[in-house]
C-alpha positions in Angstrom: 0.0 0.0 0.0 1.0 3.2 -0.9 0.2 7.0 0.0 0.8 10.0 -1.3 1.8 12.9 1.0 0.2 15.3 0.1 -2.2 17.1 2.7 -6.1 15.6 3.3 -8.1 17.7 1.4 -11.6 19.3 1.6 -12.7 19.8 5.3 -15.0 22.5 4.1 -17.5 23.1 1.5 -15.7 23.4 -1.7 -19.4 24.4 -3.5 -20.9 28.4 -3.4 -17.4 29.5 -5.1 -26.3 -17.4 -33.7 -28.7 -15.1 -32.9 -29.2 -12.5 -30.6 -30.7 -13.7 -27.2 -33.9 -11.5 -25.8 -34.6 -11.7 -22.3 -37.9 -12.0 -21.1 -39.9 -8.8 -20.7 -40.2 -5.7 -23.6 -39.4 -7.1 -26.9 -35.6 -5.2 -27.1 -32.3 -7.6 -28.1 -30.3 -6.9 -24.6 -27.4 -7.4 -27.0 -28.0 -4.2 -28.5 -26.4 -2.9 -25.5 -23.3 -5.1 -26.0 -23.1 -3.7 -29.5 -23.7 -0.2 -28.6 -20.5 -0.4 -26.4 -18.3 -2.1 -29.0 -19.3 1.1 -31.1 -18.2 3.2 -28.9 -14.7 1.7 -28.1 -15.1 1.8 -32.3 -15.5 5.5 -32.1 -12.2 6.4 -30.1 -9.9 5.3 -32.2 -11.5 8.9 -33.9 -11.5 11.0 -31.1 -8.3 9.9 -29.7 -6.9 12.7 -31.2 -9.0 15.5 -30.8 -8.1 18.3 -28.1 -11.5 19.2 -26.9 -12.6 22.9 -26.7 -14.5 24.5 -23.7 -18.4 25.4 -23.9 -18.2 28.9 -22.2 -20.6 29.4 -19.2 -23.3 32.0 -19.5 -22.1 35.3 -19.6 -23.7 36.4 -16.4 -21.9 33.7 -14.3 -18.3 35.2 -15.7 -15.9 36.8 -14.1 -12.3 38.4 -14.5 -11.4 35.4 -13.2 -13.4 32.4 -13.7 -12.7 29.4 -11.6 -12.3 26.5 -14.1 -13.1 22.8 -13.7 -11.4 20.4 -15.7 -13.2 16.8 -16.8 -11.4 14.0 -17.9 -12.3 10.2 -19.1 -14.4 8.8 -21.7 -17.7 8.8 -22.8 -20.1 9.4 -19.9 -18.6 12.6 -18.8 -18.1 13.8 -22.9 -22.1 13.3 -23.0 -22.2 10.8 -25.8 -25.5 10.3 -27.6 -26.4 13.8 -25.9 -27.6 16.9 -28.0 -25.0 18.6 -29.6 -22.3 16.6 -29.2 -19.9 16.0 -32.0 -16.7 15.1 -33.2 -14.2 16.7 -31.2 -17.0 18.9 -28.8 -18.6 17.5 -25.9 -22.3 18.3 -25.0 -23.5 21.3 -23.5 -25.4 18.6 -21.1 -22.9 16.1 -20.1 -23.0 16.2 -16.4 -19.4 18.7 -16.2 -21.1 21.0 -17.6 -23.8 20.6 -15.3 -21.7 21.1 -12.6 -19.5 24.1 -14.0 -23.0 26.1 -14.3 -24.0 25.4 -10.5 -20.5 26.6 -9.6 -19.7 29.5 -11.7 -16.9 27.9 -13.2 -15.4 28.0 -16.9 -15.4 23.9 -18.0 -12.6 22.0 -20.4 -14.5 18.6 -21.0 -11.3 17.3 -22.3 -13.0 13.3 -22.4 -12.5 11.1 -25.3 -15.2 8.7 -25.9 -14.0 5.3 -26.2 -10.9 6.2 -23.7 -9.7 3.7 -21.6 -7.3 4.4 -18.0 -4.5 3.4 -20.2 -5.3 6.0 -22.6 -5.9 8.4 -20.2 -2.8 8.1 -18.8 -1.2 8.3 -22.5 -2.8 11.3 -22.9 -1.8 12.7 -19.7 1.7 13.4 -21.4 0.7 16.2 -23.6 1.5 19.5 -22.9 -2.4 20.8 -23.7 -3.8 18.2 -21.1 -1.2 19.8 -18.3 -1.8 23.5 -19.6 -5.5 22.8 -18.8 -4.8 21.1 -15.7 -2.1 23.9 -14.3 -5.5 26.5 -14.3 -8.1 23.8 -12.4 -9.6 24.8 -9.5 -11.6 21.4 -9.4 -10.3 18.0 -11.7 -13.2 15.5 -12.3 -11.9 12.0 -13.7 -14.4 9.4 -14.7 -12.8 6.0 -16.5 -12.4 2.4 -16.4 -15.4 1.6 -18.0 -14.3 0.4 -21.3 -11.4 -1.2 -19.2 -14.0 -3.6 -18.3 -15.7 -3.3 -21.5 -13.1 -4.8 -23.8 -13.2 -7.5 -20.9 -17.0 -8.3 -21.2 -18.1 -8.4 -25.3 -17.0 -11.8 -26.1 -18.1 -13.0 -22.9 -21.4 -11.4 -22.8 -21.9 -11.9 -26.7 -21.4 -15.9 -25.9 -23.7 -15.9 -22.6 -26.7 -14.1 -24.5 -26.4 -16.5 -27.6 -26.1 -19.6 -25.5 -23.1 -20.9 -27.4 -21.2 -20.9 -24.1 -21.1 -19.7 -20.4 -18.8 -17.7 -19.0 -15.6 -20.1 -17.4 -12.2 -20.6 -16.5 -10.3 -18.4 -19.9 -13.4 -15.8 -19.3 -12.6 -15.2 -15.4 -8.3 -14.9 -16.2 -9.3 -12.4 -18.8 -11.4 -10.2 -16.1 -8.9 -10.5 -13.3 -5.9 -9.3 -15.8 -8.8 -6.5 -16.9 -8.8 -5.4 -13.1 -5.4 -5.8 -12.4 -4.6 -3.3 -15.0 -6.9 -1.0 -13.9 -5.6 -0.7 -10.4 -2.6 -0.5 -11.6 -3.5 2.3 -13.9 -5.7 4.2 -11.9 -3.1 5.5 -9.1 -0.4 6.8 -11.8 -3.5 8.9 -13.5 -4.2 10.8 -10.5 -0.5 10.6 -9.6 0.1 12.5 -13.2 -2.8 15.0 -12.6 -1.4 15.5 -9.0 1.9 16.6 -10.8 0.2 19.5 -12.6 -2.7 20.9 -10.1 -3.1 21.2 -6.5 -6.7 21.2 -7.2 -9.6 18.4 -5.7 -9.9 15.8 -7.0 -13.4 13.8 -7.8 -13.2 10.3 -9.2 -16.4 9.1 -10.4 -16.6 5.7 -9.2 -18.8 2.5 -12.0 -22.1 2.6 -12.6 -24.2 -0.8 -13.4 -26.2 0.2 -16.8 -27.9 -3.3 -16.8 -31.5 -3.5 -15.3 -31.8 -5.8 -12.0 -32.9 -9.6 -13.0 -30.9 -9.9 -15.8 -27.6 -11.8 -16.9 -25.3 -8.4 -18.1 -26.9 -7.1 -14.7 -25.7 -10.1 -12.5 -21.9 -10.9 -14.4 -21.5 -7.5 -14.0 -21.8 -6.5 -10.4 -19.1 -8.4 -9.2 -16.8 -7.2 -11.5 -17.8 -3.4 -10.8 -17.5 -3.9 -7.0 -14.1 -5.0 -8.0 -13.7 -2.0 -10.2 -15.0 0.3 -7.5 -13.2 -1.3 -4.6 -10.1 0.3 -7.0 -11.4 3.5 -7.0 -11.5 3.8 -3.6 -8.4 2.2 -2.7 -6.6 4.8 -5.3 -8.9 8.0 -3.7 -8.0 6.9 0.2 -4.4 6.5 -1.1 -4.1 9.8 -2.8 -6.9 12.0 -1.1 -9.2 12.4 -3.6 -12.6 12.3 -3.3 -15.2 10.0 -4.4 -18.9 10.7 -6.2 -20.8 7.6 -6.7 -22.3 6.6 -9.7 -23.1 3.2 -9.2 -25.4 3.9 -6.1 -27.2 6.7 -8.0 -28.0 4.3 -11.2 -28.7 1.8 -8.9 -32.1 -0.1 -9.5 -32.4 3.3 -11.3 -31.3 1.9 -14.6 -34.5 2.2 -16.7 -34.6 5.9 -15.3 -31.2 7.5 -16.3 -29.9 5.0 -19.0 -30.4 4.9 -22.7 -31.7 1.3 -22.6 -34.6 2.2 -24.9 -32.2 2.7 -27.6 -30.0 -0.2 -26.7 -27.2 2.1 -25.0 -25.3 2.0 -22.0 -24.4 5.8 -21.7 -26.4 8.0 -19.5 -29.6 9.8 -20.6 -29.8 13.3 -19.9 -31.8 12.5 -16.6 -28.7 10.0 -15.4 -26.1 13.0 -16.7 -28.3 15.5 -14.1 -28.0 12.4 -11.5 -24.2 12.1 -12.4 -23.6 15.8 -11.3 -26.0 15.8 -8.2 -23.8 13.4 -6.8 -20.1 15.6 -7.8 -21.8 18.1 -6.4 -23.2 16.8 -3.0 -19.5 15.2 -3.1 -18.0 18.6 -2.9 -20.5 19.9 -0.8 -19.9 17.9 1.9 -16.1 16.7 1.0 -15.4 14.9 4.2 -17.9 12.6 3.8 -17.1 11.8 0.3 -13.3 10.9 1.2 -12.4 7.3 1.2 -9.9 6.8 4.6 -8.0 3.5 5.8 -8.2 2.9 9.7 -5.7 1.2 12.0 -6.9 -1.6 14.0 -5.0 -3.3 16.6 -7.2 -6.0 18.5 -3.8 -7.0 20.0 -2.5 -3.3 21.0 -0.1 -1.4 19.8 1.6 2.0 20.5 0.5 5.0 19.0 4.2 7.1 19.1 5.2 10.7 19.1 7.9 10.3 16.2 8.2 7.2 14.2 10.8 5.4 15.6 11.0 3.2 18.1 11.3 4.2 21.6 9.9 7.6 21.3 7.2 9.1 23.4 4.2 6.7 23.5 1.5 9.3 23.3 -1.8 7.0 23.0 -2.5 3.4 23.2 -4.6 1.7 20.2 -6.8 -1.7 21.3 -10.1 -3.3 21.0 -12.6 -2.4 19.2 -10.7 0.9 18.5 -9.5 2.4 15.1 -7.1 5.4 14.1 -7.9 7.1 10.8 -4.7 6.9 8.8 -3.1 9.8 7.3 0.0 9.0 5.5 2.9 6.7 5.6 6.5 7.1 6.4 8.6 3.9 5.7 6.9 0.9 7.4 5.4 3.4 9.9 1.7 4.8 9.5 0.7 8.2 11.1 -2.5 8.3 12.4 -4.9 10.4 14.2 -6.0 9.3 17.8 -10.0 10.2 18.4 -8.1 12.7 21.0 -7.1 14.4 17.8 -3.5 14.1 18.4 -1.2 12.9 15.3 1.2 9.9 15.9 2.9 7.0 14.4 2.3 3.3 15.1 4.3 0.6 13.0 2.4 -1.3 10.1 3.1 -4.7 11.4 1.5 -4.5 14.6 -1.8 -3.1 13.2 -4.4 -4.2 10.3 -6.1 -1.6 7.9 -10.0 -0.9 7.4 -10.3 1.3 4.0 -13.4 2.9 4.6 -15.4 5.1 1.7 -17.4 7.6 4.3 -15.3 9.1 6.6 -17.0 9.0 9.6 -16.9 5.4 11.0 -17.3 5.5 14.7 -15.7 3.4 17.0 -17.1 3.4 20.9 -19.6 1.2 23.3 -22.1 3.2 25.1 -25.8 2.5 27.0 -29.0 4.0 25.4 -32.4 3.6 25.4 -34.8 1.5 22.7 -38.2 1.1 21.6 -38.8 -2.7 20.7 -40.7 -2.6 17.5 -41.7 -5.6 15.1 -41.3 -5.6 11.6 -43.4 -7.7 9.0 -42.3 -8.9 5.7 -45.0 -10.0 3.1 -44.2 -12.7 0.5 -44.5 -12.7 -3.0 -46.1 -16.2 -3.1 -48.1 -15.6 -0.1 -47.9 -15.8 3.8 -46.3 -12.6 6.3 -43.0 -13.4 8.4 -41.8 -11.4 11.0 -38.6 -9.4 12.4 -37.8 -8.0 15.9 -36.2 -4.3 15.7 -36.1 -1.4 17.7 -36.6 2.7 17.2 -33.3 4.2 17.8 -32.7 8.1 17.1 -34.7 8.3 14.5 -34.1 4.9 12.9 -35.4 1.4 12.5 -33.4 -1.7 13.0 -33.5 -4.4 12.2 -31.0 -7.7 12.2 -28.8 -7.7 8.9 -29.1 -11.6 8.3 -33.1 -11.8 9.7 -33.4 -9.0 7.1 -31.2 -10.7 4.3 -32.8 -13.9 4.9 -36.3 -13.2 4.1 -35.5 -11.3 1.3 -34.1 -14.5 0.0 -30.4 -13.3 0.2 -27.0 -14.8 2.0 -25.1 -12.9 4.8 -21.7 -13.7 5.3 -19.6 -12.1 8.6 -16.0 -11.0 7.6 -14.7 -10.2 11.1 -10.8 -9.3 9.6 -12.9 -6.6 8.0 -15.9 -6.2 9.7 -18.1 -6.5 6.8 -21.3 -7.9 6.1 -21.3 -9.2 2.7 -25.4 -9.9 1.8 -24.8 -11.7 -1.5 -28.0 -12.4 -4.2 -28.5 -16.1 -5.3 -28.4 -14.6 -9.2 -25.5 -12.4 -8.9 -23.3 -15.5 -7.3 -24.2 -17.6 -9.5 -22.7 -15.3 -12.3 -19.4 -14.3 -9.9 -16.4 -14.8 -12.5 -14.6 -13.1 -9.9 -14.4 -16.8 -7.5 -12.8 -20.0 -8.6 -13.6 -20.4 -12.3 -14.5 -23.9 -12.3 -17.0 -22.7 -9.4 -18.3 -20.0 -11.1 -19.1 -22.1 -13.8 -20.8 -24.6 -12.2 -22.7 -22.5 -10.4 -23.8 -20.8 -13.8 -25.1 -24.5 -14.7 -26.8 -24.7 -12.0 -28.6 -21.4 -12.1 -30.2 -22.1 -15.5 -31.0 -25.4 -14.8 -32.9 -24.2 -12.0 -34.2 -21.9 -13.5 -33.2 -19.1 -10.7 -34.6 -16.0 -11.6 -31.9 -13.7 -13.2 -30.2 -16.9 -14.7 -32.3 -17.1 -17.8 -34.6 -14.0 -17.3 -35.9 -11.2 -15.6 -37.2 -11.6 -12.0 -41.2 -11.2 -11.7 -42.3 -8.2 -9.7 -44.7 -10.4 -7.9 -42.2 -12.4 -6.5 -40.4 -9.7 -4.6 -40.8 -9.8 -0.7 -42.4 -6.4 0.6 -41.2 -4.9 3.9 -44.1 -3.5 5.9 -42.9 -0.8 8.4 -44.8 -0.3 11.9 -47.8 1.7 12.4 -47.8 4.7 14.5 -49.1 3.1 17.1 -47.1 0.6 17.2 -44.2 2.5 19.3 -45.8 2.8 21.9 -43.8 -0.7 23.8 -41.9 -0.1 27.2 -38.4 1.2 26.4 -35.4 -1.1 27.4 -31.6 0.1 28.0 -29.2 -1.7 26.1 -25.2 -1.7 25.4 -24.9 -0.9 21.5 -21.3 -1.0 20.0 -20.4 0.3 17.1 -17.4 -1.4 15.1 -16.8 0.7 11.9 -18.7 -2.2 10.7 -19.4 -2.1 6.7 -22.3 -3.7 5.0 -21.8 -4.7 1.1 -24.2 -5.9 -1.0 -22.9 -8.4 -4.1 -19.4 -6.9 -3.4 -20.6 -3.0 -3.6 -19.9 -0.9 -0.5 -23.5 0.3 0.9 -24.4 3.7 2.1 -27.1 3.1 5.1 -27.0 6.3 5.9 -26.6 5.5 9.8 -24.6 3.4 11.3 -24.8 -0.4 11.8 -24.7 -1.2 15.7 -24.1 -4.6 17.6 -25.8 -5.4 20.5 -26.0 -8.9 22.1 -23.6 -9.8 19.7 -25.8 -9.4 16.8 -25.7 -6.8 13.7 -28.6 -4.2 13.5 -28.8 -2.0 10.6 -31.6 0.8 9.6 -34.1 -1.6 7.7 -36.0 0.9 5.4 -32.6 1.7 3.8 -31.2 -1.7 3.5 -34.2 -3.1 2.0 -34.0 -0.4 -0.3 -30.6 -1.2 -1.3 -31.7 -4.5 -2.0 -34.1 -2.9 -4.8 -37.5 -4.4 -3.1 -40.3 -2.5 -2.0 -41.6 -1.0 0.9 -44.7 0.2 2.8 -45.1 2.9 5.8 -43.3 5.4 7.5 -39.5 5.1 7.0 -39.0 6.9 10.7 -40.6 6.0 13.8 -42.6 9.0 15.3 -40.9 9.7 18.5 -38.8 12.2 19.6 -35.0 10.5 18.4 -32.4 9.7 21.5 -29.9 11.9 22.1 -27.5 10.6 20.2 -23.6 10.6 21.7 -21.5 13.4 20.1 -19.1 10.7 18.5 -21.4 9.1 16.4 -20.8 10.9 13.3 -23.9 10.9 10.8 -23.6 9.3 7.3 -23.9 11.7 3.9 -27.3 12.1 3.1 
């Protein structure tokens, strides 16, 4: 692990300055989309060399000195398939724009559609691409998805026509795919760190298949992997990170061009692309991926790294120092008494966390005992026990994931709980080939939803909320812990918006927003009606 030294950024708001295969549902050839991609990695080989020009802002949001943003990538952030794009000239409406207008600031889309990391980083070397960078006030980079792309067509071409699942070759040629891109990734921001001191957005990979469907379910794995690089490269580097993938999510047939067989953004997902830069810069400490030290063992948080220097803090338990750099095979950290220290890599283990605001403390507080119901698409009601906590509803992660017919998984090195969909596993090219594709065989044979087809609306489980009156049980104290603990679902790091608390030794996370991360439906009143507990000044919230 690397990281780089220079300073944390963004405490403040940055804003104010054989046949084609057709899936069951509406009669469209899902490998239109496959072929829509192709075209574009087609299409770069012609804009590879084109410089792009600036769109000027309007004239009343000019000034002597215009701020400027700078966008780099490929063909999401160019606006491809918007209007008036063209050869060599982004559109007015891809989402930089967007963003340049709500700020004020002068924009130089410089994208290239069809660009891979690899190209980016190629065209990092010319001296227009620095120029533009050496005047940023804010650098937006948005690639890697035709790093994957070139990955996926023969595989998803062969999946759709049934001439052969995805196996053993298909899986080495992803993991070289996402090798390269973590490899590439850190020496593009490294070059663009060379040439600006400016923020630094990444857009992190957005899923433009619809949920219950093959390209949807081999493709999630392989974006959390893809993601999982992003932030790895963004808490390395201190950038900051604006998620795509959990705006599109279960969003697909809202803000993608499916309609005309395209994977790019429509201008409704370009608007949702720079809602979530601009919440990102907003709100900049929430959106910056950090690693944390843990040392169940112990270890010595030091004044100076080297040994036998003052010991100024001692880090154990359940406790975790955010990480702020490196020096040698030290790592300085920052105690939660807000002091900065060293403590040696060896003698601690690292959490990389994408919201930085993961709290680590055990405290007593007061709960309502609430019950939750879950209805069933083929009939009958189950229930789960949960509480009212400041302004939340919990609920059990694995109760939760079991009757929405998912798998939870406890990674304690980590403290994650991975909630996994039967579908998406059964795709994962990202375990053991040979498993993978067995479990493929299985799927279809099966005949798992999502294998062969799109999952029926009716058979999605519905989580019914208490009534009003239904908070009215005694209160009960209880010891709640809270471990930094991150839930992912089918790889993806998920954004619960509070945190997930242990008590009794079991995992209790807001249940309205998990289920809604699942994709499935709802009914009631997401937030109990009583007052919320006061809430100890060390829980941090999560971005909203």
């Amino acid at each position: 692990m690397r990281f780089s030294r220079r300073t944390p950024r963004g405490r403040q708001s940055m804003r104010r300055p054989g046949g084609d295969a057709t899936l069951r549902g509406p009669a469209r050839t899902w490998m239109g989309w496959a072929r829509a991609g192709c075209a574009v990695l087609a299409a770069g080989a012609v804009f590879a060399a084109c410089m792009v020009s600036t769109v000027p802002i309007p004239r009343q949001l000019a000034s002597a000195k215009p701020k400027t943003l700078v966008a780099l990538g490929d063909s999401i952030p160019f606006g491809w398939q918007l209007p008036d794009a063209s050869s060599g000239h982004p559109s007015p409406d891809a989402f930089p724009y967007m963003v340049g207008r709500r700020l004020g600031y002068r924009v130089q889309d410089l994208a290239v559609p069809g660009a891979t990391s690899q190209d980016l980083l190629r065209q990092l070397n010319s001296a227009k691409l620095k120029a533009a960078l050496r005047q940023a006030n804010v650098v937006l980079i948005d690639v890697g998805s035709n790093d994957l792309l070139h990955a996926a067509n023969d595989v998803l071409t062969n999946a759709l026509s049934g001439r052969r699942l995805p196996g053993r070759s298909d899986a080495a040629l992803f993991s070289a795919a996402l090798a390269a891109y973590a490899r590439t990734l850190p020496q593009v921001v490294a070059r663009v760190q060379a040439q600006t001191d400016a923020p630094i957005v990444l857009i992190d990979l957005y899923n433009p298949f619809p949920d219950g469907t093959i390209l949807h379910d081999i493709a999630e794995p392989l974006l959390a992997a893809g993601n999982q690089t992003v932030l790895n490269t963004a808490a390395q580097t201190h950038c900051l990170v604006a998620s795509a993938y959990e705006q599109f999510n279960h969003r697909q047939a809202e803000y993608v061009r499916l309609q005309e067989d395209d994977m790019h953004p429509n201008a409704r997902g370009q608007k949702a692309l720079a809602d979530a830069v601009l919440t990102t810069l907003d709100s900049p400490l929430w959106h910056q991926p950090m690693y944390y030290a843990l040392a169940p063992k112990g270890a010595i948080v030091r004044s100076q790294s080297v040994i036998g220097s003052n010991g100024i803090s001692w880090l154990h338990g359940d406790q975790a120092d955010v990480v702020i750099g490196k020096s040698g095979s030290w790592l300085e950290v920052v105690t939660p008494e807000g002091k900065t220290g060293f403590v040696e890599q060896k003698s601690v283990r690292l959490l990389l966390r994408p919201w930085n605001n993961d709290s680590f403390a055990t405290f007593r507080t007061p709960v309502t005992p609430v019950r939750l119901q879950i209805e069933h698409g083929r009939g009958g009601i189950s229930e789960v026990s949960g509480f009212a906590w400041s302004g939340w509803i919990y609920a059990p992660v694995a109760d939760l994931a079991r009757a929405a017919g998912e798998t939870m998984t406890w990674d304690e090195t980590n403290r994650e709980a991975d909630v996994t969909t039967p579908e998406v596993a059964a795709w994962d090219l990202s375990q053991d080939p040979a498993k993978a594709q067995a479990a493929a065989e299985d799927a279809i044979a099966a005949g798992i939803p999502g294998a062969a087809g799109s999952k029926p609306a009716a058979a999605r489980p519905r989580l019914i909320l208490p009534s009003v009156h239904a908070y009215t049980a005694k209160q009960r104290t209880v010891t709640v812990r809270t471990r930094g603990i991150l839930v992912k679902i089918d790889g993806e790091d998920t954004n619960l918006r509070a945190q997930p608390l242990v008590i009794g030794g079991r995992i209790y996370v807001p249940a309205p927003a998990f289920w809604q991360a699942l994709g499935l439906p709802l009914r009631g009143a997401t937030t109990p009606p009583a007052e919320p507990a006061v809430v100890p000044s060390y829980i941090r919230p999560f971005p909203g």
